[in-house]
C-alpha positions in Angstrom: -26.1 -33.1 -0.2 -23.7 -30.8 -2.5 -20.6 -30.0 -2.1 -21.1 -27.1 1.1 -22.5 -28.7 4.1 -26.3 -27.9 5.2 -24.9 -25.0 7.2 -23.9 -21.8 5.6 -20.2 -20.4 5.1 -19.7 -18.6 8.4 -16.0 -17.2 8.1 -15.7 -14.8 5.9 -13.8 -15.4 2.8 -11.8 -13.7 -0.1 -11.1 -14.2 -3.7 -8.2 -13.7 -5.3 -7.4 -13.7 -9.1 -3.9 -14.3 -10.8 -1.7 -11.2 -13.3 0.3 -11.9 -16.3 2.6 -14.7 -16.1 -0.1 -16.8 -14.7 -0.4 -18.8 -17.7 0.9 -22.1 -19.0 -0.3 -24.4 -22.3 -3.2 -26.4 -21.5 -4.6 -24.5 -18.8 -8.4 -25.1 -18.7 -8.1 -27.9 -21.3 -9.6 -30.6 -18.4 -11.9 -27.7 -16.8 -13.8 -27.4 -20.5 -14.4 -30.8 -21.1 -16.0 -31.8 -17.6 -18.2 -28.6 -17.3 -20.3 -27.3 -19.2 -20.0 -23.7 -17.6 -16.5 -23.7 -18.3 -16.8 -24.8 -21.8 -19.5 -21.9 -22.2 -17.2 -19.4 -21.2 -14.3 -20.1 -23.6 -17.1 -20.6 -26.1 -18.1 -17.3 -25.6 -14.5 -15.3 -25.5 -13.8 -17.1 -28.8 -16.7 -15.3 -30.1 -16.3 -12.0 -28.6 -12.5 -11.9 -29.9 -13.2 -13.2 -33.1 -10.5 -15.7 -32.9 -10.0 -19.8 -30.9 -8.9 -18.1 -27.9 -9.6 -20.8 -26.3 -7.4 -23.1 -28.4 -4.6 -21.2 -27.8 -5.3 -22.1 -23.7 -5.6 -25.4 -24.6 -2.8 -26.0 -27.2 0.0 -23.0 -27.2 2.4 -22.3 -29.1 4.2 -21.2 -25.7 5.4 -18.1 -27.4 1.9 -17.2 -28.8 0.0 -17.7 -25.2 3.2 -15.6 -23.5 2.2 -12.6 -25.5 1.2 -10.0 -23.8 -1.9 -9.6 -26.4 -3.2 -13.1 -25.6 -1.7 -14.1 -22.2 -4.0 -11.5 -20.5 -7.7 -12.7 -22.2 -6.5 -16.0 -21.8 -6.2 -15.5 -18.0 -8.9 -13.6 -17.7 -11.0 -15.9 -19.1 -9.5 -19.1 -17.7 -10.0 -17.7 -14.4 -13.7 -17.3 -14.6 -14.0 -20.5 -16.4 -13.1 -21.8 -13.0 -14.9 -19.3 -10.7 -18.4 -20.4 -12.6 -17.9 -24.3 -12.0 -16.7 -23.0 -8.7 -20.2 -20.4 -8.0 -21.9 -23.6 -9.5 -21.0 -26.7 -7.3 -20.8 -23.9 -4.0 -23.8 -22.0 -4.7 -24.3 -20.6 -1.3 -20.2 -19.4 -1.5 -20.2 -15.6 -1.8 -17.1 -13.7 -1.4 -16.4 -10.6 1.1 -14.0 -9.6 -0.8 -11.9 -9.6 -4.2 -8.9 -8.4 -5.4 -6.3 -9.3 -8.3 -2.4 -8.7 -9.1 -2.4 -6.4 -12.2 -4.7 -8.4 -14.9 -6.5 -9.7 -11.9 -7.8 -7.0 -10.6 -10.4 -7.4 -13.8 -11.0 -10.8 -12.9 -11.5 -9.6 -9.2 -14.2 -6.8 -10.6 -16.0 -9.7 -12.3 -16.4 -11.6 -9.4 -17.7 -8.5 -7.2 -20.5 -8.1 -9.9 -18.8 -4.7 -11.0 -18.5 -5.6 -14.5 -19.5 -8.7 -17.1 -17.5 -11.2 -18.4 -18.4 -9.8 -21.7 -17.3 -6.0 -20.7 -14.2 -7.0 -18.9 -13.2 -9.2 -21.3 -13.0 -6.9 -24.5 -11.7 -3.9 -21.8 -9.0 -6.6 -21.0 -8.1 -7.2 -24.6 -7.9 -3.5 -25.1 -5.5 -3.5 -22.3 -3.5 -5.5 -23.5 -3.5 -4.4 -27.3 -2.7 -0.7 -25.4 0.3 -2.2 -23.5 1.9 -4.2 -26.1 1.4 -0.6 -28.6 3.3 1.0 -25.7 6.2 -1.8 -24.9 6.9 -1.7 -28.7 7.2 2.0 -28.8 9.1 2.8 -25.7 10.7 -0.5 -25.3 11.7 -1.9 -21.5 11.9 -4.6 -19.0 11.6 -5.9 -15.5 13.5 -7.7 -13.1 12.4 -9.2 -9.3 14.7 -8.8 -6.5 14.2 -11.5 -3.9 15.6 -11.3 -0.2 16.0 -7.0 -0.3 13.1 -5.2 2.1 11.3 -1.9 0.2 13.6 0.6 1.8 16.6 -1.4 -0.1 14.4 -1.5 -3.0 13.2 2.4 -2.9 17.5 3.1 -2.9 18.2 0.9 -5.9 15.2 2.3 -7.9 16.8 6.1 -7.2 20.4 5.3 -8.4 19.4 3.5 -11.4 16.3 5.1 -12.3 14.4 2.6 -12.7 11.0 1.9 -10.7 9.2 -0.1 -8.0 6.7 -2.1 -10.0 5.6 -4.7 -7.9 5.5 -4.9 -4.0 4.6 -8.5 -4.0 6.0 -9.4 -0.6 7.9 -7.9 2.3 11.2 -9.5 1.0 10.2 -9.5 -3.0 9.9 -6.6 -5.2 9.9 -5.6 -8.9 11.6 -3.3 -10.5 10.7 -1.9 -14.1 12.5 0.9 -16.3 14.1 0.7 -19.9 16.5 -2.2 -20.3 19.9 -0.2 -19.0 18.1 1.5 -16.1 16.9 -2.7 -15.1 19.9 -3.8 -15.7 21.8 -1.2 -13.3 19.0 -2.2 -11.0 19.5 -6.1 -11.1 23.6 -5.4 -10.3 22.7 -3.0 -7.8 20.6 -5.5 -6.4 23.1 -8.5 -6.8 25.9 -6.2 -5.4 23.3 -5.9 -2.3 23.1 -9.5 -1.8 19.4 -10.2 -2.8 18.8 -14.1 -2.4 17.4 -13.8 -6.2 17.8 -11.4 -8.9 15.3 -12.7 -11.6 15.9 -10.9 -15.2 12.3 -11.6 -16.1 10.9 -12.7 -19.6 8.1 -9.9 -20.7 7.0 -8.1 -22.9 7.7 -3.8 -21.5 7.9 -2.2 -18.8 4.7 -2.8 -16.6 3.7 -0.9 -13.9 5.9 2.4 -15.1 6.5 5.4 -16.3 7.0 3.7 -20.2 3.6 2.7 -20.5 2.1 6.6 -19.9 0.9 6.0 -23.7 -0.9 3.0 -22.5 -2.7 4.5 -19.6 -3.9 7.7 -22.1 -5.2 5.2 -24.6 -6.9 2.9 -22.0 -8.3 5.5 -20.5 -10.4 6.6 -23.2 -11.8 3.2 -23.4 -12.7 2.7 -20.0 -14.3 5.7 -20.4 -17.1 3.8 -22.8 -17.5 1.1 -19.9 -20.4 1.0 -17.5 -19.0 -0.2 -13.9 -21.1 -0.7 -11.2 -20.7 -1.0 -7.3 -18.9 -4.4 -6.1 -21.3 -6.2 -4.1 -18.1 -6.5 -1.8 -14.8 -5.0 0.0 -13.1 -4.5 -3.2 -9.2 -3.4 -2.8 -7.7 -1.9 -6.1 -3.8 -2.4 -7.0 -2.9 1.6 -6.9 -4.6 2.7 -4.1 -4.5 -0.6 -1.8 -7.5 0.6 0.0 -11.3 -0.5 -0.5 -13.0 1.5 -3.0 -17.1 1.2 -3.9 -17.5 4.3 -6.1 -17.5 3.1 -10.1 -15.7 6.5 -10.8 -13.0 5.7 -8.6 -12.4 2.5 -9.8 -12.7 3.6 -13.6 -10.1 6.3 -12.3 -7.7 3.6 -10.8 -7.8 1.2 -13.1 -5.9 3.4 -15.5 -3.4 4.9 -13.1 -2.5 1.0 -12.2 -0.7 0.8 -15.5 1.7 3.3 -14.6 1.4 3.0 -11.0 2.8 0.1 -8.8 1.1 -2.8 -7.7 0.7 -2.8 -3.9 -0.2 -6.0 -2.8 1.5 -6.4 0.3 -0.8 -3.8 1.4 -3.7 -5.2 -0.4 -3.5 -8.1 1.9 -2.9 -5.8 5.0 -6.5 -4.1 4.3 -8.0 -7.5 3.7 -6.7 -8.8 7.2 -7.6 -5.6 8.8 -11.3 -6.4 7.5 -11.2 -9.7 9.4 -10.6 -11.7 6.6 -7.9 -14.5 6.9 -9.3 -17.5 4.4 -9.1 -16.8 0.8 -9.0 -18.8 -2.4 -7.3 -18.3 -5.7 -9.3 -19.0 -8.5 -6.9 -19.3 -12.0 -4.0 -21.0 -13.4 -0.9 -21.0 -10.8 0.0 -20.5 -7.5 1.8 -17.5 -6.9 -0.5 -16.0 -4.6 -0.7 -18.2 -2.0 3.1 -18.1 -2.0 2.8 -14.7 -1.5 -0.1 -14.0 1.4 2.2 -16.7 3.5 5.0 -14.3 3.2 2.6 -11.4 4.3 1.2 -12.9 6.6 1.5 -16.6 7.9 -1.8 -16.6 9.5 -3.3 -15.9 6.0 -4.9 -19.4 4.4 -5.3 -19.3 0.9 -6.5 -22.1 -1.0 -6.1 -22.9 -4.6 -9.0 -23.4 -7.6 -6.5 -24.3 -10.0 -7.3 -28.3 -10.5 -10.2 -30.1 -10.9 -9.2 -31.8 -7.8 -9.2 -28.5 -5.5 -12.3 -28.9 -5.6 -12.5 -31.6 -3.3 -10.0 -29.8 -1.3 -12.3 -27.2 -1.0 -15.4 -29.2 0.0 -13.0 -30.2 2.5 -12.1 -27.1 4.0 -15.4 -25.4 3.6 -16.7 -28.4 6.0 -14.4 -27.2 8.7 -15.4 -23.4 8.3 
């Protein structure tokens, strides 16, 4: 016997893919030298990019991986370095549904069948290529506001100008806007006595207004791209509702970059489909963090380590 048990997965199940931020220095170092479909995969983004991508994963520099231009191919492919040891030791695992925070979301449409590795890898590194272009020539920031609800959040954004970014959790939210309009935003949000006001360390202004440049340009290139349907409930960032039609999706993809990232909602449509078990396959943990704060009868489990893997023989056993 395998890892799943003679019967099939009966519970239906969710994957969920990491964003930006994700990554650390030597991520996928132990993945690559134990399996082979692992290895293959960073073989093959080192060849499409034209560079040791994986390398970089492996080894840093810190600041090189934390670039926007590298961090977001290096997650990418990281995370479906795991998903194929993952599809390979539970063969009969199929998800019901995918989604991803920001970057993820391309990971997500990999694992749904809607695009390649190869595709959404060099769409990815155009991405990113189109959001650093963008962060260098209208220059900004972000900042997460911990303890505040979105009402609070909606108020701060309208006297400092800045904007909602990220609705991560009922009681976390990002905010993003050129550096002054942040800044008034993190002191509004201090002043309102947010548990946590995290200046973060990135590279622009996600998820705003200051990467419009970014969204034209991408545009155009995921207009080259050939998606097909998911081959399950797939719930983009922007719209935070299940979406099958490839035009749609090709549509949403480039408004996410200037369009917030819902993903308290994104987990609302998941539950509302009857799904409750999820895992999350790529470097960190955030997102399990995050559904239990959505929802504490969510269960996500993580395909980060080698030895989740276990844990997830474990737990499909139970299922």
């Amino acid at each position: 016997m395998g890892f799943l048990p003679d019967q099939m997965v009966t519970q239906k199940i969710g994957f969920l893919f990491p964003g930006q931020g994700a990554q650390f220095v030597g991520m996928g170092k132990d993945w690559a030298a134990q399996f082979e479909k692992a290895r293959q995969i960073y073989e093959e983004a080192d060849r499409i990019l034209g560079f040791p991508l994986s390398r970089l994963c492996f080894e840093g520099p810190e600041v090189e991986l934390t670039r926007t231009l590298n961090a977001q191919p290096a997650i990418f492919a990281t995370s479906l370095a795991f998903l194929a040891v993952l599809e390979e030791k539970f063969p009969e695992l199929k998800p019901d549904f995918t989604a991803g925070l920001s970057l993820g979301e391309f990971t997500a449409l990999a694992a749904a069948g809607s695009l390649s590795f190869q595709e959404g890898l060099r769409l990815v590194k155009l991405r990113a290529e189109s959001m650093e272009k963008a962060a260098q020539k209208n220059p900004g920031t972000m900042v997460s506001v911990v303890g505040l609800d979105q009402k609070q959040c909606e108020e701060i954004a309208k006297q400092s100008g800045a904007q909602l970014a990220n609705l991560n959790a009922p009681d976390q939210f990002v905010l993003s806007g050129a550096g002054p309009q942040v800044e008034k935003a993190a002191q509004l949000a201090e002043a309102g006595r947010a548990k946590r006001v995290i200046r973060l360390k990135v590279g622009g202004a996600f998820h705003s207004a200051l990467m419009n440049d970014a969204r034209q340009s991408f545009k155009e290139a995921l207009g080259k791209v050939s998606f097909r349907a998911p081959r399950c409930l797939f719930v983009p960032n922007a719209s935070a509702q299940g979406e099958a039609n490839p035009e749609k999706i090709r549509s949403l993809l480039a408004e996410q970059l200037t369009r917030p990232v819902r993903w308290i909602e994104t987990m609302q449509c998941a539950g509302a489909h009857g799904i409750r078990h999820f895992i999350e396959i790529g470097p960190g943990r955030v997102l399990k963090g995050l559904a239990k704060r959505i929802d504490a009868g969510l269960e996500v489990l993580p395909c980060e380590k080698i030895s989740d893997l276990n844990a997830l023989e474990s737990a499909l056993e139970k299922v």
